[in-house]
GUKOL-316007 format. One record per residue (C-alpha): residue in three letters; x, y, z. Coordinates in steps of 0.1 Angstrom, whole numbers, plus 2048, in hexadecimal, padded with zeros to 3 digits. Layout:
<atoms>
ALAXYZ ...
</atoms>
This chain:
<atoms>
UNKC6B65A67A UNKC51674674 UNKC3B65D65E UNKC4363E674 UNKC30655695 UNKC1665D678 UNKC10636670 UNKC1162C694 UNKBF664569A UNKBDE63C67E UNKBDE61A688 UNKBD761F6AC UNKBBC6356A1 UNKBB161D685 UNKBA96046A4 UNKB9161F6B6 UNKB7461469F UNKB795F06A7 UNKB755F86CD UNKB586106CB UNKB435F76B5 UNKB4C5DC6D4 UNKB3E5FB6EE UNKB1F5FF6D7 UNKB165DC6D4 UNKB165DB6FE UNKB005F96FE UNKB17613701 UNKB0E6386F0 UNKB266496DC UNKB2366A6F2 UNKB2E65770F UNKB486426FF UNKB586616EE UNKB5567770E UNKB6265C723 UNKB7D654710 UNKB8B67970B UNKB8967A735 UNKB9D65D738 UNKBBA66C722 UNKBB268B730 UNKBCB68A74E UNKBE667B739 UNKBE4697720 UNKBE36AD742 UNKC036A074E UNKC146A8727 UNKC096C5729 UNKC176D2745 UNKC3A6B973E UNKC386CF71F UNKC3F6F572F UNKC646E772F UNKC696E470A UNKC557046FF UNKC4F71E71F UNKC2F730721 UNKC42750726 UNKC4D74A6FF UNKC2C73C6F2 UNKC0F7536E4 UNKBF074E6EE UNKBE674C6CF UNKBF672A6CB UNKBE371E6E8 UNKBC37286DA UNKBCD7186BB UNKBD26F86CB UNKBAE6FC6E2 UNKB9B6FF6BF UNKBAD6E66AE UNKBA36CA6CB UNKB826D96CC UNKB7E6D66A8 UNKB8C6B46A4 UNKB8669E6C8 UNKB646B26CF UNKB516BA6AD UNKB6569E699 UNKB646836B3 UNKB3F6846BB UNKB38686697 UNKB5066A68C UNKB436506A8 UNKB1F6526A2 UNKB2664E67E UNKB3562768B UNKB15626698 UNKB0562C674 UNKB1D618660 UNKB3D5FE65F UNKB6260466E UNKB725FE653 UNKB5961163C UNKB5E62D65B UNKB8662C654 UNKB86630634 UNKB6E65062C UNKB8566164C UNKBA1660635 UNKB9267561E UNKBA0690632 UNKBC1691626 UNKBB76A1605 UNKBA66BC61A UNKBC76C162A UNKBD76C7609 UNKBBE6D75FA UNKBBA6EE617 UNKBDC6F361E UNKBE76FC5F4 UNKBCE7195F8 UNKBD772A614 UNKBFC72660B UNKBEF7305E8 UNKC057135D7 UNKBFF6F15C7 UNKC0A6D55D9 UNKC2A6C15D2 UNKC246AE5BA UNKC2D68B5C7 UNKC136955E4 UNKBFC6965C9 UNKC026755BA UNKC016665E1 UNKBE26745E3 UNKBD66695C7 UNKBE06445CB UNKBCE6465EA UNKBAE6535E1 UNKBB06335C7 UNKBBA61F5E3 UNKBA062C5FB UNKB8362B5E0 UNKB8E5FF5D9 UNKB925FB5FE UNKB68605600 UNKB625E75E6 UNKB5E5FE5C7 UNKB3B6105C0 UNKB1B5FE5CF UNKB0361A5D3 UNKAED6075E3 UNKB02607600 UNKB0D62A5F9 UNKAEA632604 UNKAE761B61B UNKB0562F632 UNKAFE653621 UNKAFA662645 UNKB11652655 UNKB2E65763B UNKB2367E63A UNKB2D67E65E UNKB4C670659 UNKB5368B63B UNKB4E6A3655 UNKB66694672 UNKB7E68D652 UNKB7D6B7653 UNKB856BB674 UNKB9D6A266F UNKBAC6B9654 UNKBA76DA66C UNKBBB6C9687 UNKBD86C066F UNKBDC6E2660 UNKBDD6F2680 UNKBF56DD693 UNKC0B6DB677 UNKC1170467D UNKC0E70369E UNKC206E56AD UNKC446F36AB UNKC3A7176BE UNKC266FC6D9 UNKC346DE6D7 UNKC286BF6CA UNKC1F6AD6E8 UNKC136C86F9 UNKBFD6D76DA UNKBEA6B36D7 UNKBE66B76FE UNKBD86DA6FA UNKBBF6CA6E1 UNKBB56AC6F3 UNKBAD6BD715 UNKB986DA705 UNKB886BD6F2 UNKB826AA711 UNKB756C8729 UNKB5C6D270E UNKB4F6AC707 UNKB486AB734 UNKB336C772B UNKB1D6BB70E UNKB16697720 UNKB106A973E UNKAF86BE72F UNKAE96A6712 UNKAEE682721 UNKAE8674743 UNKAFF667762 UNKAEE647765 UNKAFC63B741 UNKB2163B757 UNKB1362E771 UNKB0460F75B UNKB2C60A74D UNKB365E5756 UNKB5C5DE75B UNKB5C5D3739 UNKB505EF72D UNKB6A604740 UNKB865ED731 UNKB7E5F3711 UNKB7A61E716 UNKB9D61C724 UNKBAB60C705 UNKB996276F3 UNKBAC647709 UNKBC763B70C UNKBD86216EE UNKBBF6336D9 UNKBBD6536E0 UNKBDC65F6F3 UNKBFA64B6E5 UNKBEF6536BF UNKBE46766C6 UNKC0C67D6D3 UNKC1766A6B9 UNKC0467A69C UNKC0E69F6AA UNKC326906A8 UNKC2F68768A UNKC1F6A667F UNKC396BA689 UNKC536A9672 UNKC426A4657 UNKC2B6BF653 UNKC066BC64E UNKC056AD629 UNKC1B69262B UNKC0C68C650 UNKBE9687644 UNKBF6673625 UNKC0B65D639 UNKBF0653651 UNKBDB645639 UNKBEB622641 UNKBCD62365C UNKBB1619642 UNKBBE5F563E UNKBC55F1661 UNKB9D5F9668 UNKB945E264C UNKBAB5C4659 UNKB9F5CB67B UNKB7D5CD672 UNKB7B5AF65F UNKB9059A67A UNKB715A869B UNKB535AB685 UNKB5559A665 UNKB515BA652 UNKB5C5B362E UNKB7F5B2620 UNKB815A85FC UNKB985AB5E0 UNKB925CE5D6 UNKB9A5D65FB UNKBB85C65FF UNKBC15D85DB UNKBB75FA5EE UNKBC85F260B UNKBE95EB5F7 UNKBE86095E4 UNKBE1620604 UNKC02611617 UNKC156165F5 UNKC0863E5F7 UNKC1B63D616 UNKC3962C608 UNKC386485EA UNKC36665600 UNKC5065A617 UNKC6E65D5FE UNKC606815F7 UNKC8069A600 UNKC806A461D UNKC806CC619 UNKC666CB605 UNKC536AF61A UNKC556CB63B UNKC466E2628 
</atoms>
């Protein structure tokens, strides 16, 4: 069940990209669509949060882990969230969805040092197959388009790190916290600090210009988008651990691509499919792993 809540998340997440590029095109900023967005889930995650005092009472919890959880949302939903959407500014969705899947790597990487072991090995291999899968579901090498989305990819490299920073620290934290109320944590520190940057960067006449439409489509965003997979990935974190986690939400590259290529005709071909293929058999590799050495 752990890697179903992880799949379910990476695909609702998968489908942020196709509704940010529909914002863009109508004139929408990607300050204000990622600030309004975390406001909108930001009294759900409220009201998680303080369901969550049941299952693990402050009078137990250190502070420490509340911290934790602060950073990680700040990390990931303020630095990685800004950085992510204005790179959909710079290049496709489905070009978008795949690069942010680099992060699981990171997480492995990352997470073998500072346990000072090697991964399992059949981690490795899922990783491996989906770094193959992930490099055919691009289309194979064309540098002239490698240059043609060189910023925007490096953006996504970096939210693809806070990605991996998020992961690591839920994945120790989310038992002592809860997983519910650790993502909370995360989201309302994110969305507190992203009130302040438009406040002070952006203007209050870009919501004011915000048609129903428009309004619609942010809603999607906080709440089928944002809230439902950001429970459901902590969830799934919890029971799986941070490796298989990340691994196992890699199914959300093809679902960007198949979106993307259903709303704005970006390209799907045969290598894509291939990649696609071979990152949803990753998942299917990784989920026999045992499960002792799976929790990990």
């Amino acid at each position: 069940m752990g890697l179903v809540y992880v799949a379910l998340a990476a695909m609702l997440f998968a489908s942020k990209g196709i509704f940010g590029k529909l914002l863009y095109q109508r004139g929408v900023g990607f300050e204000l669509l990622v600030t309004i967005r975390a406001l909108i889930a930001l009294p759900l995650f409220g009201w998680i949060a303080w369901r969550g005092r049941r299952d693990a009472p402050a009078a137990r919890t250190r502070p420490r882990a509340f911290a934790a959880a602060a950073l990680a949302g700040v990390v990931c939903y303020y630095v990685g969230a800004l950085v992510d959407f204005w790179a959909l500014v710079l290049i496709d969705a489905s070009i978008e969805r795949v690069l942010l899947f680099s992060y699981p790597a990171m997480v492995v990487m990352i997470g073998a040092i500072l346990e000072r072991r090697a991964p399992e090995s059949r981690v490795v291999w899922a990783m491996l197959m989906t770094y193959a899968g992930i490099f055919f579901a691009m289309g194979g090498i064309d540098l002239a388009e490698l240059r043609t989305n060189l910023f925007g990819a490096l953006l996504v490299l970096v939210a693809a790190l806070t990605t991996a920073v998020y992961f690591l620290i839920g994945a120790r934290y989310t038992r002592e916290l809860g997983s519910t109320r650790f993502a909370a944590i995360a989201m309302i520190s994110a969305a507190v600090l992203l009130a302040i940057h438009f406040a002070v960067f952006r203007s209050a006449d870009e919501v004011r210009a915000l048609g129903a439409y428009d309004w619609m489509l942010l809603a999607i965003l906080g709440i089928a988008c944002m809230f439902v997979p950001g429970l459901l990935q902590a969830e799934g974190m919890r029971r799986v651990g941070a490796s298989r986690a990340a691994i196992g939400s890699t199914i959300g590259p093809p679902t960007t691509i198949l979106l993307a290529a259903v709303f704005f005709g970006e390209r799907l071909n045969g290598w894509q499919i291939l990649g696609s293929v071979m990152i949803v058999g990753s998942v299917m590799l990784l989920s026999v792993l045992p499960g002792k050495a799976a929790r990990e």
